[in-house]
C-alpha positions in Angstrom: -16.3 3.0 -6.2 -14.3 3.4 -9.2 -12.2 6.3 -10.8 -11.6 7.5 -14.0 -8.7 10.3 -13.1 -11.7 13.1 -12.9 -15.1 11.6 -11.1 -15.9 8.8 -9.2 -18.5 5.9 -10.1 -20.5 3.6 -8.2 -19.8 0.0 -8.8 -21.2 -3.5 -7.4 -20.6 -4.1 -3.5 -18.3 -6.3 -2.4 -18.7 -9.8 -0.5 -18.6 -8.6 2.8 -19.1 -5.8 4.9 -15.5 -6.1 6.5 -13.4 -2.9 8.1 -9.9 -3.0 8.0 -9.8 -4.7 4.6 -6.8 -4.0 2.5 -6.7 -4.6 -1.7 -4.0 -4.9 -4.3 -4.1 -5.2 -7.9 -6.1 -2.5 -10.7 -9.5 -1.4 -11.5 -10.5 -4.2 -13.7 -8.5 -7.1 -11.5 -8.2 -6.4 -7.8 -8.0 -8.4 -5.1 -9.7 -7.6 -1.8 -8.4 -9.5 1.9 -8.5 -10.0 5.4 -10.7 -7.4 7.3 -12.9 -7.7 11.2 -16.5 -7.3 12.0 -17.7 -6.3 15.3 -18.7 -6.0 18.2 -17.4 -8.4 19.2 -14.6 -8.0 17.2 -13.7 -11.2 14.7 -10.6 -11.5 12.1 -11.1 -12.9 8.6 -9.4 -14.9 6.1 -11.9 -14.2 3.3 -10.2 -13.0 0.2 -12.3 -11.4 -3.3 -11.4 -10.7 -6.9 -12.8 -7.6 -9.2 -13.3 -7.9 -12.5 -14.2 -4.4 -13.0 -18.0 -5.5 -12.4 -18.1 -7.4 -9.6 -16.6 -8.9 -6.7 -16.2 -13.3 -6.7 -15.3 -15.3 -3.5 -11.9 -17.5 -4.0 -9.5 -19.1 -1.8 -9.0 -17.7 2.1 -5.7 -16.7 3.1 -4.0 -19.7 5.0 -3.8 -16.8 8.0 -6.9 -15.1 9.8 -6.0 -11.4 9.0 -7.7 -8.6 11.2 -6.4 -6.5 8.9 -3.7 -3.4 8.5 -1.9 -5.6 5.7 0.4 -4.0 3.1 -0.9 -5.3 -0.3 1.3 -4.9 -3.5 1.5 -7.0 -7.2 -0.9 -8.2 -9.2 -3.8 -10.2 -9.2 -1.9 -13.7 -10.4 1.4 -12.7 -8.8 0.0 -10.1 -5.1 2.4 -10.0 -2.1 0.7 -9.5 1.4 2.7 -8.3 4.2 2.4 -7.5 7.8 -0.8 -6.6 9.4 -2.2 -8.2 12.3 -3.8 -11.6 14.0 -6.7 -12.6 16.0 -8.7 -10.5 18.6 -7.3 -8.6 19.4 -4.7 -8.4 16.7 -1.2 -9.0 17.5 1.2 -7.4 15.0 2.5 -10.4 12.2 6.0 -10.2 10.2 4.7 -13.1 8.0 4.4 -12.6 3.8 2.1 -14.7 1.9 2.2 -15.2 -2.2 -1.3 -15.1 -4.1 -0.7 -16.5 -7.8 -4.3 -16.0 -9.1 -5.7 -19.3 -7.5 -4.1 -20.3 -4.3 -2.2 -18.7 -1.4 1.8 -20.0 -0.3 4.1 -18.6 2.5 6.3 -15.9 1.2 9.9 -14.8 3.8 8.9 -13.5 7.0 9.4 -9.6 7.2 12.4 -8.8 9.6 10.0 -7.6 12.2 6.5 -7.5 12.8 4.6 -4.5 11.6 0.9 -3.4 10.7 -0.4 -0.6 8.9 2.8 0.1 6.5 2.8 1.1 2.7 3.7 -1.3 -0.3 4.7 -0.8 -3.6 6.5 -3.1 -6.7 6.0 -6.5 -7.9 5.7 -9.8 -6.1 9.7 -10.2 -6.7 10.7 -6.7 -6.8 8.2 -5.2 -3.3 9.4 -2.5 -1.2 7.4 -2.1 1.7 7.7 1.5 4.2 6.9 2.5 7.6 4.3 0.9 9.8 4.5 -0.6 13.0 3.8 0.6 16.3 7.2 1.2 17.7 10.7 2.9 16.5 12.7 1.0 14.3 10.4 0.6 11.6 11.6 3.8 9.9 13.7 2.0 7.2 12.3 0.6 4.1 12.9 -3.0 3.1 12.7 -5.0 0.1 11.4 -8.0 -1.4 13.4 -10.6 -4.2 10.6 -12.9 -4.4 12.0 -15.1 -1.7 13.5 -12.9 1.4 13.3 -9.6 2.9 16.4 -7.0 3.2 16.7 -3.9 4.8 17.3 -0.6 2.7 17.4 3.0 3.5 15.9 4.8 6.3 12.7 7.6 5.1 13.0 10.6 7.1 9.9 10.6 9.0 8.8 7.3 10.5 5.1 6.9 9.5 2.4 4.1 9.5 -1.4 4.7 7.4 0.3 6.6 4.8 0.2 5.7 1.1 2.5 4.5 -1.2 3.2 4.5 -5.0 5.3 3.1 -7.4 4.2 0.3 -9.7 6.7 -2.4 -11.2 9.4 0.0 -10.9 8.8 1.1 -6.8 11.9 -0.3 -5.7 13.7 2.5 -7.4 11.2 5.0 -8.0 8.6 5.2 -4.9 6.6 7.9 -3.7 5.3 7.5 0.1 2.7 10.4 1.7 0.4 11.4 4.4 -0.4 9.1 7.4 0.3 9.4 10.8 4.0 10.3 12.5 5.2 7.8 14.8 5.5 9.5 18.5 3.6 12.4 18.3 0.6 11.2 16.3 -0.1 14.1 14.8 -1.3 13.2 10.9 0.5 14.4 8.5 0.5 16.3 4.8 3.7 15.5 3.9 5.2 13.5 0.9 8.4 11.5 0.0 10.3 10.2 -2.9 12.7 7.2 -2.9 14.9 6.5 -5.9 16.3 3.2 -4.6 19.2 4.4 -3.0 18.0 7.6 -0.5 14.8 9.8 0.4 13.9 13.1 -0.5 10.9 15.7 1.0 8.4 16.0 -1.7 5.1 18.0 -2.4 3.1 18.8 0.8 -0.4 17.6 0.1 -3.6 19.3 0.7 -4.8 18.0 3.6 -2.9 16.0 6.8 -5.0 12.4 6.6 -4.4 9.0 7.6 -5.9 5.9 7.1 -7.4 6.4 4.1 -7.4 4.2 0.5 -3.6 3.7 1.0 -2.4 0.7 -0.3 -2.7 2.2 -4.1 0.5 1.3 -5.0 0.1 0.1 -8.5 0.2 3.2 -10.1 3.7 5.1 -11.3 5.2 7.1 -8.6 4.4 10.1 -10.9 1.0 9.7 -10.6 0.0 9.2 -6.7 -3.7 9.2 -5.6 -5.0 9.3 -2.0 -8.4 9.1 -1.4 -10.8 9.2 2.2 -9.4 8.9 5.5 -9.2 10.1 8.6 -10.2 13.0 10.4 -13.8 13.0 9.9 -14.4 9.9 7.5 -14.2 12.3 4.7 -14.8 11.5 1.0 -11.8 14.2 -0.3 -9.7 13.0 -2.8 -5.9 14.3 -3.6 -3.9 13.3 -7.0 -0.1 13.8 -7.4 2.0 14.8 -10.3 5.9 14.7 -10.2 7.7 17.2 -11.0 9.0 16.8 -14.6 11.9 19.0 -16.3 12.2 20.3 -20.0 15.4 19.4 -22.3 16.6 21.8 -24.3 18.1 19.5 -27.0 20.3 20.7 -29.4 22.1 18.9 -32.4 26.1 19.6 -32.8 27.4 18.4 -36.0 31.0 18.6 -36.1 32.5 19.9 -39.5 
């Protein structure tokens, strides 16, 4: 289904009918990957491109994906991140590098986590939460060849959403999804400016798990759409805050 910032609009299906598959890119060039069918349950490699008509087989990922992979970049230059292996899956740390054609290994996360948020460019990601422990509550970056740690969010979530664009290493939004230890889902928001988190805009409804991996749009403009409870078909928009200049010209006589 595609959206046009008002209604949403049937478009062609894609390849397979995988759960659990996880997508980077925009509406006229994603990219679509990993994913499980069951019973009995079985992990994929298969990986599609949209062309904002339809969807066209190309090259598997090197590494069978059950899915729960953070997805950020572009079509010719994605990161994937994360996620899990096998049946049943067993949480990866692994990246891997998508250039339009062909997959290569990317530096291996610090620690293994599934079902986290990405955001930024294939040499500028920043990639938050996940995981299904503590210590995955910081946020850790990507220079297009290793991984680094960076500030702690205050609420350690995994199946929440992220956005950002290019510029989410310094200007990220990260929201709903589900708190680690309690596993309540949650409404809540939060923006990064590169350095610390802040408590945004509570959203509408507490959801995980829905289409979360959005994170090519600006941290201004944040969608979230489905989810859990219920499988439901709501979708939420965001709009930052912004604050009018009073401008005045001084001319010194």
């Amino acid at each position: 289904e595609e959206y046009n910032g008002t209604s949403w609009t049937e478009g062609n299906n894609y390849n397979h009918a995988y759960a659990s598959v996880s997508g980077l890119g925009t509406q006229t060039a994603a990219l679509g990957f990993g994913g499980y069918t069951f019973p009995p349950p079985t992990a994929h490699a298969e990986a599609s491109e949209y062309n904002g008509t339809s969807w066209t087989e190309v090259t598997d990922m090197p590494a069978i994906k059950r899915g729960h992979n953070a997805g950020l970049g572009t079509q010719t230059a994605g990161l994937v991140s994360g996620g899990t292996h096998g049946t049943p899956g067993t949480q990866a740390a692994e990246t891997l590098e998508y250039d339009g054609s062909s997959w290569t290994d990317g530096g291996d996360m610090p620690a293994a986590r599934q079902d986290a948020a990405a955001t930024g460019t294939q040499t500028a990601g920043i990639l938050f939460g996940g995981g299904t422990s503590s210590g995955n509550e910081e946020a850790i970056t990507y220079n297009g060849t290793a991984w680094s740690t960076d500030a702690n969010s205050i609420t350690h979530k995994r199946q929440q959403g992220a956005a950002g664009g290019p510029a989410g290493q310094t200007a990220s939004l990260i929201h709903h999804g589900i708190v680690y230890g309690s596993a309540p889902r949650t409404a809540t928001s939060e923006e990064y400016d590169g350095t610390s988190f802040v408590t945004s805009a509570t959203a509408a409804n507490a959801r995980s798990d829905g289409g979360r991996n959005l994170g090519n749009g600006p941290s201004a403009a944040g969608l979230w759409c489905g989810g859990n409870p219920g499988y439901n078909a709501q979708t939420e928009e965001f709009t930052a805050e912004t604050t009018a200049l009073n401008l005045k010209t001084i001319t010194d006589s």
